[in-house]
N, C-alpha and C positions, 0 to 999 in steps of 0.2 A: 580216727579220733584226733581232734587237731588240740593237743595238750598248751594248757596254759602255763605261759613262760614267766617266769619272778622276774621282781625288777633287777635291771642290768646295769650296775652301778657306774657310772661315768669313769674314764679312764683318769679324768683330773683328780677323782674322791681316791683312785687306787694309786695315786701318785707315782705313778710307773715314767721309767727314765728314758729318755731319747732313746729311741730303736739301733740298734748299731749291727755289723753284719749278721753275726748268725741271730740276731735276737728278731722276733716276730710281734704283734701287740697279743697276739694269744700266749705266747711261749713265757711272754713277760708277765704276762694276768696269771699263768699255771704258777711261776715264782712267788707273784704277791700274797695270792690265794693259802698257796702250801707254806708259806711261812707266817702267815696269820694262823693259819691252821695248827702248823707245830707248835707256837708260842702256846696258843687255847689249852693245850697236851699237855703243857709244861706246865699247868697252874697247881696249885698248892691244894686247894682240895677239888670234890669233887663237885663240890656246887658252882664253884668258879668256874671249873671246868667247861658244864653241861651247858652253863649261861652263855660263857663266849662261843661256844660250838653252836649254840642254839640261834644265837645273836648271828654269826656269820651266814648257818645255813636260811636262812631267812632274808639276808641282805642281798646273797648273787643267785646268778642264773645256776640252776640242776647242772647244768650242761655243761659249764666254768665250774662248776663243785665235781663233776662224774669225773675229768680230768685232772683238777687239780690232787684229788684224795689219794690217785696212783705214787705219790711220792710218798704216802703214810706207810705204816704197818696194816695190816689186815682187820686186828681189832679196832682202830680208831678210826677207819675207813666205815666200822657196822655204826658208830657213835653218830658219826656226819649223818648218815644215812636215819637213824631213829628221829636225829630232829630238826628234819626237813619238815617245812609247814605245814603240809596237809599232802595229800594221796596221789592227787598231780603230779605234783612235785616231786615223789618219789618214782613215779612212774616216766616221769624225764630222763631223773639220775641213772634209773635203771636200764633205760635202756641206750644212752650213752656212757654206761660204765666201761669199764673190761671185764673180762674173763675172771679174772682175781678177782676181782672187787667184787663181783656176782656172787659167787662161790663164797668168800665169804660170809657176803650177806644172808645168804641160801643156810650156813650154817647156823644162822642166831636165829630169824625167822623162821614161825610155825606155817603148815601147809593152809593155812586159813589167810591169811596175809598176804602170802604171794598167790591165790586164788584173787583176793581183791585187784590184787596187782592187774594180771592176765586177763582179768573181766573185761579193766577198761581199756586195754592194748589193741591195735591190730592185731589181724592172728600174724602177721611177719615177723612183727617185733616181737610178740608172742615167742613166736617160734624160737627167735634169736636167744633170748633171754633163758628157755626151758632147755637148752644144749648144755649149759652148762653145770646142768644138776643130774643127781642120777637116774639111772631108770627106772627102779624102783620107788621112789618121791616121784619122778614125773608122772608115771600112772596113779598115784594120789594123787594129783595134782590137779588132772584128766578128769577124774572122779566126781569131784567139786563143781567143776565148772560148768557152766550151764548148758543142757547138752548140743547145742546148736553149735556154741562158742569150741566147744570141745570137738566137735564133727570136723570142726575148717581147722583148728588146728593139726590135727591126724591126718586129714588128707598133706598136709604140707610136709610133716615131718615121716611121709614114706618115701620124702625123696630124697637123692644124696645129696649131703651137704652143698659139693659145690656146685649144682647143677642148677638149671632157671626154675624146676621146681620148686627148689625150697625158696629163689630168692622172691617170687612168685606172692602177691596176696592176693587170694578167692576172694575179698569182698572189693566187690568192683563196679560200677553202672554199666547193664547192657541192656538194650530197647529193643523190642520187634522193626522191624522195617516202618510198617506203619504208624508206629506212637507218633502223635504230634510232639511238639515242640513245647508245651504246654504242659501234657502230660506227664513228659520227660524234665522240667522245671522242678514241679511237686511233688515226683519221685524224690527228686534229689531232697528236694526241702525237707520230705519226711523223715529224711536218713539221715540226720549229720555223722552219726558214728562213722559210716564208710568214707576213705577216703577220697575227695573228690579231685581228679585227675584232671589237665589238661583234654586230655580225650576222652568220648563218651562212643563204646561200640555197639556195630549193629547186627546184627542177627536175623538169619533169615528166619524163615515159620518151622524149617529142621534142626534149628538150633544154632547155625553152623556162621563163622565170622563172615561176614561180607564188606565190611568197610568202619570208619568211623566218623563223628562229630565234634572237628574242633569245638571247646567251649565256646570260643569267643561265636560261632555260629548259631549257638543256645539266644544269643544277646540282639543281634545282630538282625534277624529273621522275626517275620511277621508268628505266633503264640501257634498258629492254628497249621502253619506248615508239617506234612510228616515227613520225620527225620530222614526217612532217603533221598527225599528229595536236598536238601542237605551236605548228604555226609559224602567223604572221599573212601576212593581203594586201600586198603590194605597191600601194602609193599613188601615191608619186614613181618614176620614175626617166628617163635621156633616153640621146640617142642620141649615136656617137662625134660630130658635128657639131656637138653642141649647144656655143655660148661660154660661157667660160670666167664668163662674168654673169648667166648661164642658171642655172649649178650653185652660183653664190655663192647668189643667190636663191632657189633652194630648200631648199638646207643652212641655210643662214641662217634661214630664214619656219619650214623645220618641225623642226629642230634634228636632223636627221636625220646619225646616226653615221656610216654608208656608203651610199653612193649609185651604186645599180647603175647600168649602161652595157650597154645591148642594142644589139643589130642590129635590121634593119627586119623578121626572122621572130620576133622577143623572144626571142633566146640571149641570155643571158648572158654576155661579152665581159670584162668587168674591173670595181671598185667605186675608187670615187673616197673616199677616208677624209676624215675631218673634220680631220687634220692638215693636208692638202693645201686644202684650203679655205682653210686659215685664212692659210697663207702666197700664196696666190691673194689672199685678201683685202688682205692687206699690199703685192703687188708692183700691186694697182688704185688704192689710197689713195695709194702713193708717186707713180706715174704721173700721177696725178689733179691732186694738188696740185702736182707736177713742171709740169704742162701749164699752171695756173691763173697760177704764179710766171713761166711763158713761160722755163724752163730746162731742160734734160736731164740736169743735174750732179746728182750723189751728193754731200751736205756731208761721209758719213763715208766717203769715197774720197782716199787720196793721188794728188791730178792737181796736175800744173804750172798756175802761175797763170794762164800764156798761154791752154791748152786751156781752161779755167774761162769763161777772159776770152769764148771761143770760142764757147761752150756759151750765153752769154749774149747776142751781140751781136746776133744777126739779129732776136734779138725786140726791143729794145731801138733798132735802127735803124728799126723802124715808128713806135715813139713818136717819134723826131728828127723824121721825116718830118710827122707830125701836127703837130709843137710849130713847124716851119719852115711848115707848110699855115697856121697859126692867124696867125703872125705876118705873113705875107703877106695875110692879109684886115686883119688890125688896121692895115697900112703903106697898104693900099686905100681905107679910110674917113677916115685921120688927119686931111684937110684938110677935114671936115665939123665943122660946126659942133657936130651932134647927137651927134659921135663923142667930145665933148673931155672928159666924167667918165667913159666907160665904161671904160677900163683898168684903175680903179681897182676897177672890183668884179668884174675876168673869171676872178681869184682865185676870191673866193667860189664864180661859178658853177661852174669846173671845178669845183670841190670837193668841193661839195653834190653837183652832178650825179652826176661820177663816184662818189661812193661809193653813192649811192641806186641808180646803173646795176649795179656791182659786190653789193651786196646782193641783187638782184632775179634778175640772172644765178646767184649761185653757191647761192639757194636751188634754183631750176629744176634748176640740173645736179646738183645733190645730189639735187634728187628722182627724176631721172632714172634716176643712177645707183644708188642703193637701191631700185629697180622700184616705188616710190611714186607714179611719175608716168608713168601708161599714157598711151596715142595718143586712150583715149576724153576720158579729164580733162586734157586736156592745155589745149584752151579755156578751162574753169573754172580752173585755175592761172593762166593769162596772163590770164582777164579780172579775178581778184582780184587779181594784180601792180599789174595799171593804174591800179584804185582805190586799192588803196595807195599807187601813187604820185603818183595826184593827191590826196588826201590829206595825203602828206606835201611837195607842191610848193605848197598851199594854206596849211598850217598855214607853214609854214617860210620862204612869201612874205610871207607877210601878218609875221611876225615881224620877219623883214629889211628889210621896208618901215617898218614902225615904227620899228626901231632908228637904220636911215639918216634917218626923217624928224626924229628927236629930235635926233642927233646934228647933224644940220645947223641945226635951229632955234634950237640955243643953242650955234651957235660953234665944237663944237667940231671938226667935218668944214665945208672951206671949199669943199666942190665945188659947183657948178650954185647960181642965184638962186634955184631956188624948191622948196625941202622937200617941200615935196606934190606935185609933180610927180615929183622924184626919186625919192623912195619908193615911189609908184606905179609907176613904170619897173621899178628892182630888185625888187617884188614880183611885177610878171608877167613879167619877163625869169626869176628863179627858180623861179617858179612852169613855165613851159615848157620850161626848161631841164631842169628833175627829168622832167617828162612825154615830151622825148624823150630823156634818159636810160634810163628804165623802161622805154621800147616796147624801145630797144635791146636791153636788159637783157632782157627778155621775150620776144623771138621770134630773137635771135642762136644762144642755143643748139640749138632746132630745127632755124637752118636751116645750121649747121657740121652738125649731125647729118644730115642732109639728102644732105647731099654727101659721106659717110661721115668728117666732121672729127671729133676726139674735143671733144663738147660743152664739156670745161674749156675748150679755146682760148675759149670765149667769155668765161671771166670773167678771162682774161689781157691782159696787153701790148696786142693786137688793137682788142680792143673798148675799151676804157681809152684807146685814141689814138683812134679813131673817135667816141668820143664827146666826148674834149676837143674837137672842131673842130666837132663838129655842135651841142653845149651850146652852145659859144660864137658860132657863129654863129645860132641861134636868138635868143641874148641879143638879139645885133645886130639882128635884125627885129624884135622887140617893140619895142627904143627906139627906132630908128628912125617904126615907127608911132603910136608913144605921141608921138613928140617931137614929132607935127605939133600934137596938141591940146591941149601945154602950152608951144611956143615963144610 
């Protein structure tokens, strides 16, 4: 169903300001929008209210309204939502909403309403949309609908979330071998409800995929041509099992517009579109860097600060743990003689370390996850990490060693009697420091993957505490040994 869009109000009418680094012209429309929108909230009664909310959901696009409302409350988000124009239009909002905003709306609406809804959806967006209610309402839901519409939904939602199954729509154009050109026109014209794809596939007399028809070849070619004559091979395509980083990476590498979905006899089952990729790609990026932050929160979600507080704390209680493990070896060694300048540089090492550890990991996971970094090269990645980071624990020691020996030699650092000694410490206590930062950094992510962990945890909270305590007690062993051949 190709839904009709409201008018999309000129950026001059929304009098939105020069774009400046972090601002975007969408991030600046989500500002204009939600604080028109609060002001509407903030009116004195409720007629004023319903006017300006009515006035506004009528002026922008569903799409600029589904985004912007995430900075409301839950109940003013259902108000937006009742007086959008007409049924279109709520069926845009709906399915560029969030998860929240769903869910609330799922709570004020009767099952007759979101039956309309779902009538006129794709079964995908369908699909999408029916996740976020429960199973009990969605078998109502099921009930209602009419039962064709309700068949193509079921077959999508037996399959796991993130796999090509679900992201998969069964209404799709596919042709015998022999259909002309012709034929294959006025199929389509009879259809608009189906989405009409870039490619149109073909099938042999068993069912079974044998190639496709670019559009533009529909155009192009004499009405009376049959489509195989036509159409090209089939290259890519994968099965309802295949994840969801399966089908990013092949839409991705061969820029491919739809992306057929067989069974294990090659029927032809559903095509996965490049729109649906692309918001695939955006809920892995969010996730990704969601995992890396050691967070689950939404920044453009209205949550209570407690929940937020929530959402952050377990990861953030591994770092306490780490920062209390550190200070209990530093409380260990304090009555040593050898121990009595080192606090003053266990700054530095976190520092250096971690962030050389933190570079190293979030290369690997990044190449991980863009399929850059296969099971075969996966050695040659971590054996280049290592170099680099002995490289950069070499160059970076040998600098810090210098600096501390300067500084100490003319006064102006009063730690330890003898500069050369000192310096050589802090060079190879940084020097080992960065190299078991790195190994960290270089074989964490594997081995989270390993154990089916999502690789970011490695360049999070996790590893970032584990490495403050093993940096700095590596520090500790260098001077320690260094301190015997310069006491």
């Amino acid at each position: 169903m190709e839904a009709k869009k409201n008018h999309i109000v000129p950026s001059e009418e929304l009098a939105i300001p020069p774009a400046h680094l972090i601002d975007s012209r969408t991030s600046q429309l989500n500002d204009v929008l939600s604080e028109k929108l609060s002001s509407a909230f903030h009116r004195q009664t409720s007629q004023v209210l319903l006017h300006d909310v009515a006035k506004i959901a009528s002026e922008y696009d569903p799409i600029d309204l589904a985004y912007a409302v995430t900075r409301l409350p839950p109940a003013a988000r259902v108000v937006v939502y009742e007086n959008l124009p007409d049924l279109n239009a709520k069926i845009i909002f709906m399915i560029n909403a969030s998860s929240t905003t769903r869910m609330a709306i799922f709570r004020q609406v009767d099952d007759n309403e979101i039956m309309h809804l779902v009538e006129q959806m794709p079964p995908d967006d369908a699909v999408k949309i029916l996740d976020d209610m429960s199973d009990r309402r969605l078998r109502r839901i099921l009930e209602l609908l009419d039962a064709k519409k309700a068949v193509h939904i079921r077959e999508l939602l037996k399959h796991d979330r993130h796999s090509a199954g679900r992201l998969m729509t069964n209404e799709f154009f596919s042709f015998p071998m022999e259909t002309t050109i012709a034929e294959v026109a006025a199929h389509i014209r009879d259809n608009p409800g189906i989405e009409f794809t870039r490619r149109i596939f073909v099938t042999s007399s068993e069912g079974q995929l044998v190639g496709y028809v670019p559009a533009r070849n529909l155009i192009v070619n004499p009405h009376y041509l049959p489509i195989r004559q036509v159409m090209r091979p089939i290259l890519h395509k994968v099965s309802t099992e295949a994840s969801r980083d399966e089908v990013v990476d092949l839409v991705e590498r061969y820029k491919i517009p739809a992306l057929p979905v067989v069974d294990e006899e090659d029927k032809l089952l559903g095509v996965i579109t490049h729109d649906d990729v692309v918001e695939v790609m955006e809920d892995i990026a969010d996730e990704t860097i969601a995992s890396m932050a050691g967070t689950a929160e939404d920044v453009s979600e209205h949550e209570p600060i407690f929940k937020r507080f929530l959402w952050r704390a377990p990861w953030l209680l591994v770092t306490l743990c780490a920062g209390l493990l550190n200070a209990t070896a530093m409380t260990h060694f304090s009555d040593r003689i050898w121990f009595a300048f080192l606090p003053f540089f266990v700054p530095l090492i976190t520092g250096m370390s971690g962030n050389v550890g933190i570079q190293t990991s979030t290369i690997l996971v990044r190449g991980m996850s863009t399929g850059e970094l296969s099971s075969r090269s996966r050695s040659e990645a971590i054996g280049k990490e290592m170099l680099i980071g002995l490289l950069i624990g070499a160059v970076f020691g040998i600098l810090s060693g210098l600096a501390v020996f300067v500084l100490n030699a003319f006064g102006i650092h009063t730690v330890g009697s003898d500069p050369i000694g000192l310096g050589i410490i802090v060079s190879c206590g940084l020097m080992a420091a960065c190299m078991t930062a790195t190994t960290l950094g270089a074989f964490s992510p594997f081995v989270f993957a390993r154990f089916g962990i999502d690789p970011a945890v490695a360049s999070g909270p996790i590893v970032t505490a584990f490495n403050d305590v093993l940096s700095t007690l590596c520090f500790f062993l260098v001077a320690r040994v260094l301190y015997i051949f310069f006491a």
